[in-house]
C-alpha positions in Angstrom: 127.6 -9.2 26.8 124.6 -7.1 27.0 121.8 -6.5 24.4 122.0 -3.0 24.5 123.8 -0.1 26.5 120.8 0.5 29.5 120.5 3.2 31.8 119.1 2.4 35.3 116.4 5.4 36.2 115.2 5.9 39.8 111.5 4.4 40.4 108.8 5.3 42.6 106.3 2.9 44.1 108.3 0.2 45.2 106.3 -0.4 48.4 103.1 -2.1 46.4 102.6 -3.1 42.8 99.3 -4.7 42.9 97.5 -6.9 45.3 94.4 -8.8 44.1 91.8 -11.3 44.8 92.7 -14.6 42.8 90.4 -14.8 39.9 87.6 -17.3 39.6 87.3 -20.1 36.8 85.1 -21.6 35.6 86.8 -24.8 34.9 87.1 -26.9 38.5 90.8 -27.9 39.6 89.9 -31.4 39.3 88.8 -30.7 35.0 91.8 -28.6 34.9 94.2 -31.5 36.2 92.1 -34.2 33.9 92.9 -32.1 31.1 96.6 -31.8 32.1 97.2 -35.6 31.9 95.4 -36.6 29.3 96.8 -33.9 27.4 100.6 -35.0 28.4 99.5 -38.3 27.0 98.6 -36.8 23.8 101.5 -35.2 23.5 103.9 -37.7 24.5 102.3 -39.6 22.0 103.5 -36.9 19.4 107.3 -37.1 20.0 107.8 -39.8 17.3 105.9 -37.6 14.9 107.9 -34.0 15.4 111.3 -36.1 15.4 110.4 -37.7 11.8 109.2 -34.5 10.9 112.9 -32.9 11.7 110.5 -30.1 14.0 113.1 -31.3 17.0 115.7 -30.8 14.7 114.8 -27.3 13.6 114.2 -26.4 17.0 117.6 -27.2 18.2 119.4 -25.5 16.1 117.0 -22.4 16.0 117.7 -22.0 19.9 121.4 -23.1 19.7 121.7 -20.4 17.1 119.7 -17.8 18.7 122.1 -18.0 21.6 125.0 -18.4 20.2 124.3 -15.0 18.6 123.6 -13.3 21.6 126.7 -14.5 23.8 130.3 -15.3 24.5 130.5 -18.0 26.6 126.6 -19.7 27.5 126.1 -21.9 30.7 123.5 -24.5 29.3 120.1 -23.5 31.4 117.4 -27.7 32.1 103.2 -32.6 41.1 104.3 -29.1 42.8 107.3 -30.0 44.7 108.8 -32.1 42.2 108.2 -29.1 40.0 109.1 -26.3 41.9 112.4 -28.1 43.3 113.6 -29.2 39.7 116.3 -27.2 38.3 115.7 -25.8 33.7 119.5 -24.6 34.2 121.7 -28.0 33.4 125.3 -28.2 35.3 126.4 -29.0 31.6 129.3 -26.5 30.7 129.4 -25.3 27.5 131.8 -23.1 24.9 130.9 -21.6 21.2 131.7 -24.6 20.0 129.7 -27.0 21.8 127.4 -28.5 19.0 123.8 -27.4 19.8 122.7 -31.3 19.9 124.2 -31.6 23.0 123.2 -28.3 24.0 119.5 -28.4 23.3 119.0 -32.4 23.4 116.0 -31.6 25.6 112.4 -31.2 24.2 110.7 -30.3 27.0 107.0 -29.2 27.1 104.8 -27.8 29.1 100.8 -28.4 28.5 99.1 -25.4 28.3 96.2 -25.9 30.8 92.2 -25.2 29.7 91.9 -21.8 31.1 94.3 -19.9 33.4 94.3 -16.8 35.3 94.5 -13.3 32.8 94.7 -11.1 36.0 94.0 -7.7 36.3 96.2 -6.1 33.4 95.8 -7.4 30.1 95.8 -4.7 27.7 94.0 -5.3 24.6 95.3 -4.2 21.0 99.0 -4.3 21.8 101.5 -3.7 18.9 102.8 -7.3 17.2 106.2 -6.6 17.2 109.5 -8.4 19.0 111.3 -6.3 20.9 109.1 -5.0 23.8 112.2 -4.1 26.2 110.9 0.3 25.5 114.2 1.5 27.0 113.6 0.2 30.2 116.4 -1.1 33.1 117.0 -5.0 34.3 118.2 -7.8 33.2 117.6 -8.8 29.0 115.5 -11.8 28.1 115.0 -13.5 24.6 112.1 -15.7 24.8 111.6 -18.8 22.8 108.3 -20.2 22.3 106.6 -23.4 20.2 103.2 -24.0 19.8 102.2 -28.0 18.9 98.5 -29.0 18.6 97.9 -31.9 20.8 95.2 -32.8 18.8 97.2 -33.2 15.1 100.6 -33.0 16.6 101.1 -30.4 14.4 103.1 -27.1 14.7 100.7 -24.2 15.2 101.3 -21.4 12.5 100.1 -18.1 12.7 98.9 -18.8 16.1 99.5 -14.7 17.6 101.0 -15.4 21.2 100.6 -12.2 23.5 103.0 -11.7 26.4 103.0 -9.2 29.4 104.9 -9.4 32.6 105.6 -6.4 35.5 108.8 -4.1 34.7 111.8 -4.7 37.1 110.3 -2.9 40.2 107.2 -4.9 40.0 104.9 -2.1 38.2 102.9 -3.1 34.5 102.6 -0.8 31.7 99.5 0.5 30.2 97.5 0.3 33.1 96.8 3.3 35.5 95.1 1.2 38.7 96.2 1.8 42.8 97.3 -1.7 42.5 99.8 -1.1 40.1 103.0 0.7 40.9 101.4 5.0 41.3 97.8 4.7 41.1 97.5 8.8 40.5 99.9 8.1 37.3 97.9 8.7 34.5 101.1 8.4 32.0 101.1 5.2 32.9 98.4 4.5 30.4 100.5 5.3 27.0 103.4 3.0 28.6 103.9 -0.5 26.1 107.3 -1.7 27.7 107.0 -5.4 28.4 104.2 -5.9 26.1 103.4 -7.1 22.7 102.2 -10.0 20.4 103.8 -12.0 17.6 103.2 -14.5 15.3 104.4 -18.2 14.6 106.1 -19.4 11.9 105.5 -22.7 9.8 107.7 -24.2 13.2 105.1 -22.9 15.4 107.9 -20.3 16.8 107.5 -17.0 18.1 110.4 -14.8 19.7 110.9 -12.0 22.0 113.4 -9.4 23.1 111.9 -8.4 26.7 113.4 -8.4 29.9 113.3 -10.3 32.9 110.4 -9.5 35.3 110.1 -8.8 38.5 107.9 -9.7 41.6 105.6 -7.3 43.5 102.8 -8.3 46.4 101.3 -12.2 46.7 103.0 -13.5 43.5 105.8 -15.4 41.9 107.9 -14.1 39.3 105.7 -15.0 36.2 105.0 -14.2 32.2 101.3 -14.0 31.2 100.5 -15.3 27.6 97.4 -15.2 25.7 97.4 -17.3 22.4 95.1 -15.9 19.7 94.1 -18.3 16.7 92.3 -17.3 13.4 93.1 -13.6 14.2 93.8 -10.9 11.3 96.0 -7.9 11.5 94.6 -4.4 11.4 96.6 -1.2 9.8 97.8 0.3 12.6 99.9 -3.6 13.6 97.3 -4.7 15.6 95.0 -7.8 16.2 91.1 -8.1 15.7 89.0 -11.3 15.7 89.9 -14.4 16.1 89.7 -16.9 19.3 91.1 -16.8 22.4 92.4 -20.6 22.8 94.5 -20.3 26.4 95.2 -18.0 29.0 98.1 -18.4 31.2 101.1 -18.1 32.9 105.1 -18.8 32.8 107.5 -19.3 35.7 111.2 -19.0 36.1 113.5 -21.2 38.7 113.5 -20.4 41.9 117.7 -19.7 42.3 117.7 -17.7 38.8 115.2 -15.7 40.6 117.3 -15.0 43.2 120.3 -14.3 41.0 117.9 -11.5 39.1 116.6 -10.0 42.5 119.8 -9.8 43.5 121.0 -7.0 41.1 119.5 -3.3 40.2 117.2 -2.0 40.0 115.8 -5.2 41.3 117.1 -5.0 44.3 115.4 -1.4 45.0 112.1 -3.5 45.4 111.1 -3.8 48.9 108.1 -5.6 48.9 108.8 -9.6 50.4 109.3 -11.9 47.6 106.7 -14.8 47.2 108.2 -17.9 45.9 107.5 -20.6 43.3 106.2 -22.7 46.2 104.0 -20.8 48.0 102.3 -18.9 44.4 98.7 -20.4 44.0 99.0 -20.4 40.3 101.7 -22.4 40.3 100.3 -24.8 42.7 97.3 -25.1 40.4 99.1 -25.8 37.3 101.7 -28.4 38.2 99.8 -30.6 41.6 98.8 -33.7 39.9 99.2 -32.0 36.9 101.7 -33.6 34.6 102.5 -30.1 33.2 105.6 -28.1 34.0 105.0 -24.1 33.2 108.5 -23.3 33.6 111.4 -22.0 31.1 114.1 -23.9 30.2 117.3 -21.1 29.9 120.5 -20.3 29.3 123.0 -17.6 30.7 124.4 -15.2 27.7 127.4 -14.8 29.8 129.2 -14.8 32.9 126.3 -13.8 34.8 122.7 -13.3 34.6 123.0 -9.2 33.8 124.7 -10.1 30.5 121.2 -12.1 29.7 119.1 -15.2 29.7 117.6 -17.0 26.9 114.2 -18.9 28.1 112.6 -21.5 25.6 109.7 -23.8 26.0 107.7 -25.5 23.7 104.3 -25.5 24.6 101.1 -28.3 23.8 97.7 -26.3 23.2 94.4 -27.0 22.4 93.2 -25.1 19.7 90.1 -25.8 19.1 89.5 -24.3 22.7 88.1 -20.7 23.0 88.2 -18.3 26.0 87.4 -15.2 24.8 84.7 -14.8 28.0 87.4 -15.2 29.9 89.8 -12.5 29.2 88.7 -9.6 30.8 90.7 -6.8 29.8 92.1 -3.8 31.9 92.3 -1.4 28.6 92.8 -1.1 25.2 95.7 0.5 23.7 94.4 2.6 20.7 96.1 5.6 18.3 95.2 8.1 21.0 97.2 5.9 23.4 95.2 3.9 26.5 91.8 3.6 27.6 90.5 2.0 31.1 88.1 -0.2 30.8 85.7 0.4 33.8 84.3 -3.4 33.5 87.6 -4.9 34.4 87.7 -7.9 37.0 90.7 -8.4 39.5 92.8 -11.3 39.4 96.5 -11.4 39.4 
């Protein structure tokens, strides 16, 4: 069952979608992996809390419903090689019918890390809005996401989370750069597919209609998220002010990877895949970590073209801010997008 009816189109610049140096922090790998563990403590430490609280609850059947409304039939989806070698897609079969306490028994969270990589494209002022799929080909993806304070153990509302991943063929939108898809395609700019920003609810719940990325030079198959607090919405739908509290990035398994890559226009990539295991992000965030960046999903049918819903619920920091850290490639504005000539690489 898909989402919608999608054409596949023919795509240029397959060969290289963006190479880049890795971006520098300024938080060590040794502070970073502190913060991991004591923050998983913290966490842990809230489970109790969100259970009396019926936030576990809520979430259950939030996700069991959200899938059940977008299949037929749904295949239950749940330190670096422990990480990268653990399967988010259960062997737990499933019908309509299958109460969504069995289904989505699982709370499992992934600590969202002091300051991550933004890489190179991360366009600023994108449109809040939830479905960010713009027409174009691959595979459909709902994306689930909860936001708990590890501090207060509280669900973070009106926290804005920002998402942007590559299109199917490895290329991001708004961007016009030579390591990104056509560097000499200046349309490229006004593109938004992919892209977008939404707000929590009192759950700490934000939801997306995109589809599921693809891979281009040096990198795994990721999702980059930004999580603005204490911003305000403008007129024209989009976001000023406000902090910056994380920066990262979101990983799918390994053998739903494959599955993905294996169909079109996917497969019209032919740039050499770079997997979970061997991505220096991922290595960063999960080695001696205590965090696992990775989707839990299900299928929304029979196979993986029909769909795949992806939920995580994600421990931050809020009192964090990053702002310094997110250099921006452009900004999307009425007139469509502008460059920004001060942008660092990354990926």
């Amino acid at each position: 069952m898909h989402f919608q009816k999608l054409t596949v189109v023919a795509l240029s610049g397959l060969a290289m979608a963006h190479p880049g140096s890795h971006e520098h922090s300024s938080y060590s790998i040794a502070s970073k992996r502190s913060f991991l563990r004591n923050a998983r403590r913290s966490l842990d430490l809230c489970a109790n809390h969100l259970e009396k609280r019926g936030i576990n609850e809520r979430a259950r059947a939030r996700r069991a419903a959200m899938a059940e409304a977008n299949k037929k039939r749904a295949v239950l989806a749940r330190d670096l090689d422990e990480v990268v070698n653990t399967s988010h897609h259960s062997s737990l079969n499933v019908t309509p019918n299958t109460p969504e306490s069995e289904l989505f028994s699982a709370n499992p969270t992934c600590i969202l890390a002091p300051e991550g990589e933004v890489g190179p494209f991360w366009v600023k002022s994108e449109l809040i809005r939830s479905d960010i799929r713009d027409g174009e080909p691959g595979v459909p993806l709902i994306l689930d996401g909860q936001f708990i304070d590890i501090e207060t153990c509280e669900p973070v509302q009106d926290l804005y989370w920002d998402v942007w991943s590559c299109n199917a063929t490895g290329v991001y939108s708004g961007v016009q750069s030579d390591m990104n898809g056509n560097g000499n395609d200046k349309s490229n700019l006004n593109k938004t597919f992919s892209r977008g920003i939404q707000k929590t609810d009192e759950d700490g719940v934000a939801q997306f209609y995109t589809l599921f990325p693809g891979h281009y030079s040096g990198r795994a198959t990721h999702i980059h998220i930004i999580a603005h607090t204490q911003a305000h919405v403008l007129p024209n739908n989009t976001l000023t002010g406000g902090t910056i509290s994380h920066i990262g990035q979101m990983f799918f398994d390994q053998d739903l990877i494959t599955k993905v890559e294996a169909t079109s226009p996917y497969n019209q990539n032919t740039v050499a895949i770079t997997k979970n295991a061997d991505d220096h992000v991922v290595k960063v965030e999960t080695q001696n970590s205590d965090s696992d960046p990775f989707f839990e999903y299900a299928l929304l049918g029979d196979t993986v073209e029909d769909g795949i819903f992806g939920w995580i619920t994600l421990g931050v920091n809020v009192s964090a801010s990053h702002d310094s850290d997110a250099s921006y490639a452009a900004t999307l504005t009425a007139n469509g997008g502008v460059s920004n000539s001060d942008s660092q690489g990354g990926f």
